[in-house]
N, C-alpha and C positions, 0 to 999 in steps of 0.2 A: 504494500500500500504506500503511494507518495504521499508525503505532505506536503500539502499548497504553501507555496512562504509568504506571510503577511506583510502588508507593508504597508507604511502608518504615514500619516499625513504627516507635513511639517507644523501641522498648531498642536498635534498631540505630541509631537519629539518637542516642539519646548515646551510645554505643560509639566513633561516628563524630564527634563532637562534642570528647569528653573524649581522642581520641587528637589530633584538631587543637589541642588546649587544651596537649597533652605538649611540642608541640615537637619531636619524635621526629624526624620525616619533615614533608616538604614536600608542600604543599597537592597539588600534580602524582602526589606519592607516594602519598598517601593517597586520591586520586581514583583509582587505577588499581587498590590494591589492594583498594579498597570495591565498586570499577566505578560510582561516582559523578559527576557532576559535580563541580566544583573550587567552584562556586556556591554549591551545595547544602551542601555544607561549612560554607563561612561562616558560611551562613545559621542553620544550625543551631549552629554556634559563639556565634555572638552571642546565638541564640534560649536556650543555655546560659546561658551569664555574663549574662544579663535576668533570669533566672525562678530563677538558683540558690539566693536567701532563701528563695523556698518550700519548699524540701526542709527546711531545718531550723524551718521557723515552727511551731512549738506551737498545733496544733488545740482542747486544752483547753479553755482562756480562752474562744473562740469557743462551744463547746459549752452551756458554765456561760450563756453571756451568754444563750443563746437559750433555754434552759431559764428563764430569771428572765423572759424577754420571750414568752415564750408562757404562762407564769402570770400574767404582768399581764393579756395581753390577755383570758384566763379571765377574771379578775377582773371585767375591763371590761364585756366581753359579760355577764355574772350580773346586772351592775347596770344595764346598760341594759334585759336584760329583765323586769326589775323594775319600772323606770321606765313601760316600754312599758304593762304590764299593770296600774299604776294608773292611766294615761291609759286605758285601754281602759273600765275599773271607771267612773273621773267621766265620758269622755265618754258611759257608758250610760245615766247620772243624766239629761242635758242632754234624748235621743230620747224 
């Protein structure tokens, strides 16, 4: 007989996450009242306290930046087809 492997949303690995981070209860505790592995805890404990900066990191900045950097590359492309289309003009001169 196979067993199906479950596989849990990300609001229940931090639910599951942020109660191992409480201290409350003991890994054994928290494994039996999630019906989890003791593992899986961890893992997702650590995978917490890694990734926690990104929840408060300010998307804005990033935004502005890529806004200023897809107007440049506007820019760019304008003037390379520019460039293209007076090469096209003299090499017509040359045939």
């Amino acid at each position: 007989m196979v067993k199906k492997r479950i596989t849990h949303s990300a609001a229940f690995k931090a639910k599951v996450a942020l109660a191992a981070h409480r201290h409350d209860k003991t890994l054994s505790q928290l494994a039996a009242q999630f019906k989890v592995h003791p593992n899986a805890i961890s893992r997702w404990k650590i995978q917490l306290l890694e990734n926690i900066e990104t929840v408060f990191k300010d998307g804005r900045s990033k935004a502005q930046h890529d806004d200023t950097l897809v107007a440049e590359l506007y820019q760019k492309i304008g003037k390379l087809e520019v460039e293209l289309d007076w090469l096209k003009k003299k090499s017509d001169q040359f045939d």
